[in-house]
N, C-alpha and C positions, 0 to 999 in steps of 0.2 A: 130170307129168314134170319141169316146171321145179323144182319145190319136190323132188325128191328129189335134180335135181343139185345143189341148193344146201344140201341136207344133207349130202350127199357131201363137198361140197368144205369146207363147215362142221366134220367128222368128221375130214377131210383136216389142214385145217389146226390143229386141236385137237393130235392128233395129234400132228403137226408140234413143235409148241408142247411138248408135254409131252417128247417124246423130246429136244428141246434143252435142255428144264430136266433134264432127268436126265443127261445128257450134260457140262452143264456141271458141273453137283453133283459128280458121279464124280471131273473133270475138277480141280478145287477141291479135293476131298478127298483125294487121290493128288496133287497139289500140294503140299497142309500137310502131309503127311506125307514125301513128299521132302524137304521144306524143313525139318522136322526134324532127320530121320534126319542130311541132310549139317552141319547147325547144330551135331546130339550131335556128331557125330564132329570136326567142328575144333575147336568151343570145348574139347573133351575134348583132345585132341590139342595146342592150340596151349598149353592152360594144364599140360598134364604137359610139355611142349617147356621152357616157361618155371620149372617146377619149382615151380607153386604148383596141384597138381591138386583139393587142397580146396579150392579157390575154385568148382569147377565144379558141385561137392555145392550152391551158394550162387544159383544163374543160377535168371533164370523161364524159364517156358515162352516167354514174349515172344523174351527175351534169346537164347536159342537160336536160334529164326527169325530172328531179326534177323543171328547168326551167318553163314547160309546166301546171303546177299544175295551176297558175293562171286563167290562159285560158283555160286548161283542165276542172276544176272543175266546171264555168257555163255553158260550153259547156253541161259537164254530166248531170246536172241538166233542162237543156231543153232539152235534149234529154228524159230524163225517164219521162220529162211530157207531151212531146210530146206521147210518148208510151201512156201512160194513155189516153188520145184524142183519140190515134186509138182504141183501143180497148171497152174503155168504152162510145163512141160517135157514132150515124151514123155519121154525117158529119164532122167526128176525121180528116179528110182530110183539109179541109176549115177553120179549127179551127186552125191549125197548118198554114195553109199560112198566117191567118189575125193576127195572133199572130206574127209569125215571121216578118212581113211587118211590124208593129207598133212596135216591136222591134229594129229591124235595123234601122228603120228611126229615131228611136230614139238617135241610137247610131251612125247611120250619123251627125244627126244635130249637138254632143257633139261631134263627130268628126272635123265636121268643124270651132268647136266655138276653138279648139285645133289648127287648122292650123291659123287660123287669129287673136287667142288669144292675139298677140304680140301687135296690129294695136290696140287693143277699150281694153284692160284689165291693168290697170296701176300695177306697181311691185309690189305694197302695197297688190296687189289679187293676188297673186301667187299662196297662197294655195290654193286658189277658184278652178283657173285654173289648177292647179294639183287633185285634186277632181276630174273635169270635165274629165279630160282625164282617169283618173279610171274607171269612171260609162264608158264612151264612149266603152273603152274595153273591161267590163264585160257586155254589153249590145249588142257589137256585137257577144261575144263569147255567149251569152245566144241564141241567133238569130243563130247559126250556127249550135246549138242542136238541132233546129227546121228544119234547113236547113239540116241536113242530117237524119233526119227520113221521112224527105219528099221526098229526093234523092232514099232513099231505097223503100217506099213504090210504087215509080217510078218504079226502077227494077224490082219490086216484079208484078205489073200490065201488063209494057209492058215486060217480059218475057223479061228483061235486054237490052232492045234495049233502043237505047236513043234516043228521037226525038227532037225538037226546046226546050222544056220547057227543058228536063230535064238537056239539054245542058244547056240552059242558067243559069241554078240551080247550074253545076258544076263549071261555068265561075265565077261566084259570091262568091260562099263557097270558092273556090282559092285564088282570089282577097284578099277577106273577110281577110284569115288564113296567107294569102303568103305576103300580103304588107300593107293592110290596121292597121291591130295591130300591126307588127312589127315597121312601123311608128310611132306609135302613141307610143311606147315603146322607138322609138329613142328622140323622143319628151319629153317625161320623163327623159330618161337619160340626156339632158339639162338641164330641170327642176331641177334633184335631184344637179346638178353642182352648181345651182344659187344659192341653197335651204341649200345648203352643210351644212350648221352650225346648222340647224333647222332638217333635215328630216336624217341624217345622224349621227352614232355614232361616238363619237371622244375619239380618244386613244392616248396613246405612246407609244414608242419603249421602251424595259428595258435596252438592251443591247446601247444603247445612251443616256442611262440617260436620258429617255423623256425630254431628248434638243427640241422636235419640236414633235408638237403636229402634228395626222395625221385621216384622218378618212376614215373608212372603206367601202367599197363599194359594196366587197359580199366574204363569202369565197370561196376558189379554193383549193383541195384535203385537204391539214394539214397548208394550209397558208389561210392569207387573205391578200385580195388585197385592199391598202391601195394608199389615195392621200394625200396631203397637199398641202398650196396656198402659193408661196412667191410671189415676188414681183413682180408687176405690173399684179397681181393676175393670174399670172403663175403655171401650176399645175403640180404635178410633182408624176407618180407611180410608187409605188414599188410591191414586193412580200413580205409579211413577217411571219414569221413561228407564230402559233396561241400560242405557250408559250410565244414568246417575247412580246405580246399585253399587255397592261394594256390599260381595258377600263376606261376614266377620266370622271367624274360627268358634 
C-alpha cells in the first residue's frame, strides 16, 4: 500500500509538471505572437505616419518585437494586477471590469482629445499634445491587460464557449490592439515630423562631410534610417550605415 501511494503521488506530481510545462509553452507562444502581431502593426503604422513605409519591407523579426515593448510592457503590468484581484479578492472579477472601464474611458477620452487635437490645441502645445497621445496609449494598453485576464477567466468559467459578453470582450481587445493604438502611433509619427528638431536626434553623414545635417528616426539592422528638410520643407529619407553617423549637439 505504501509503494502504490507513492506512485500515485509520483504520477501526481509528474503530471503536475508536464501540464505546467505545457501551460507555460502555450502561454509563451501566444506571447510571441501578440508581441508580434502589435510590433507589425506600429512599426507599420508609425513608419507610413512618418512617410517612409518602405523602410518596414527592411525590419527583422527581432526589430518587430522589439517594437511591441511599449505596448507590451503596460499591457503586462495590468495583466499581473489583474491576476492579483483574482486570486487575492472575492469579487477579483468586478474589480477587474470597473478598473478596466475607468481605464479605457480614460484612454478614450486622450484618444479623442488626439484626433481633434488639431481644431482647439494651438502649435505652441504640441508637446502637450504629444504627452496626451502617450498617456492615451499606455492607458489603453494598461486597460487590455485587464481585458484579457477577463477574456480568460471567461474561458475558464464557460468551459471556452463564448457567449454575447465575451464576444463583445473580443471585438473590443481587437479594435483596442488592431486600430485604435496603431492610430494613435500614426498620429505621433506626424507629430514627431513637426517636432523633428525638438524630439528628434540630429546628425551627419561623415562620408559628406556633414554637408547637410539629418535626423534619425529609428535604427534598422546595422543602419539608421535617417530624414532631412529641404526646401519648402520637403523631406527626404535615406538608409545610412550606423559608423557613418556623427551624432551633432
Amino acid at each position: 500500500m505504501p509503494n502504490s501511494n507513492n506512485n500515485e503521488k509520483t504520477t501526481e506530481a509528474v503530471s503536475y509538471i508536464w501540464k505546467l510545462i505545457a501551460n507555460l509553452s502555450a502561454g509563451s507562444v501566444i506571447a510571441l505572437l501578440l508581441s508580434f502581431l502589435i510590433g507589425y502593426k506600429y512599426e507599420k503604422s508609425y513608419l507610413s505616419g512618418i512617410g517612409a513605409r518602405w523602410a518596414f519591407e527592411l525590419l527583422s523579426f527581432n526589430e518587430i518585437i522589439l517594437g511591441s515593448f511599449s505596448v507590451l510592457i503596460p499591457i503586462l503590468i495590468g495583466f499581473i494586477i489583474s491576476l492579483n484581484y483574482l486570486y487575492n479578492f472575492e469579487n477579483g472579477v468586478s474589480i477587474i471590469r470597473k478598473t478596466e472601464n475607468w481605464v479605457s474611458g480614460i484612454g478614450l477620452f486622450l484618444y479623442l482629445l488626439t484626433v481633434i487635437q488639431g481644431y482647439f490645441i494651438p502649435d505652441e502645445y504640441q508637446k502637450l499634445a504629444s504627452a496626451l497621445r502617450y498617456f492615451s496609449i499606455y492607458s489603453f494598453s494598461f486597460s487590455v491587460g485587464f481585458l484579457i485576464a477577463e477574456i480568460l477567466v471567461r474561458f475558464r468559467d464557460q468551459e471556452l464557449k463564448i457567449n454575447h459578453s465575451t464576444f463583445n470582450a473580443l471585438v473590443y481587445l481587437s479594435i483596442t490592439v488592431f486600430f485604435i493604438i496603431p492610430n494613435i502611433f500614426h498620429i505621433t509619427a506626424q507629430d514627431d515630423l513637426r517636432l523633428y528638431d525638438e524630439k528628434l536626434v540630429k546628425t551627419c553623414i561623415l562620408s559628406e562631410d556633414c554637408a547637410e545635417y539629418w535626423y534619425i528616426v529609428r535604427p534598422i539592422n546595422n543602419n539608421f534610417l535617417v530624414f532631412n528638410v529641404g526646401k519648402n520643407e520637403q523631406k527626404s529619407f535615406r538608409l545610412v550605415s550606423v559608423s557613418d553617423v556623427v551624432v551633432k549637439p
